[in-house]
Phi, psi and omega in degrees: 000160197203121155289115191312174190277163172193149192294137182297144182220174200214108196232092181297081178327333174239057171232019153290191162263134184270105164277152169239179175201142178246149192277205144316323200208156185032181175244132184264180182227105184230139163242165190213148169220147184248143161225096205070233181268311229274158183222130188245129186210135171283077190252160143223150194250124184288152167339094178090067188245151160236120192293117193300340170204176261231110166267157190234338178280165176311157172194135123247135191244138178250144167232143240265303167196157193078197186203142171229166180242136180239109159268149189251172192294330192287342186144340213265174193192123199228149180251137196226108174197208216296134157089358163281163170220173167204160159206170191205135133317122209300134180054050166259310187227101214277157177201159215204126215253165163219179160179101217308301208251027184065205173157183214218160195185136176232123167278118151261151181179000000 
């Protein structure tokens, strides 16, 4: 696999737009850039956030600061936090993230 082309760019995050979207519990805070097909995002998940649903898609995710626990449908359960990464593959391990104190997080997908 190869990332299609695309121009070197220089990207100030804080002159994206901020979406938010609410989880069960808390929220997330997102900026997103497309490069191409690949969608690149700065997010963070607030204090007591919960993911409203089971995700099936691919990531790799870095986080930034803080710490979140990511479960998988089958049961396994993982702590995740500053300067770690993880990644899945798309419709491989469906998973579902929280975080008690929030944390910053750069997605890749």
């Amino acid at each position: 696999m190869q990332i299609a082309k695309f121009p070197f760019t220089i990207l100030d995050w804080s002159n994206l737009e901020v979406t938010e979207r609410d989880g069960v519990t808390g929220k997330t805070i997102s900026k997103i850039f497309f490069m191409g097909d690949i969608r690149v995002r700065m997010v963070e998940y607030t204090a007591g956030y919960l993911a409203d649903h089971w995700c099936h898609k691919g990531h790799v995710i870095y986080c930034i600061d803080g710490e979140m626990e990511t479960k998988l449908e089958d049961g396994r359960s993982f702590i995740f936090s500053k300067g770690m990464t993880y990644h899945v593959g798309d419709d491989c391990e469906a998973h579902r993230s929280s975080s008690v104190n929030g944390c910053k997080l750069l997605i890749v997908d």
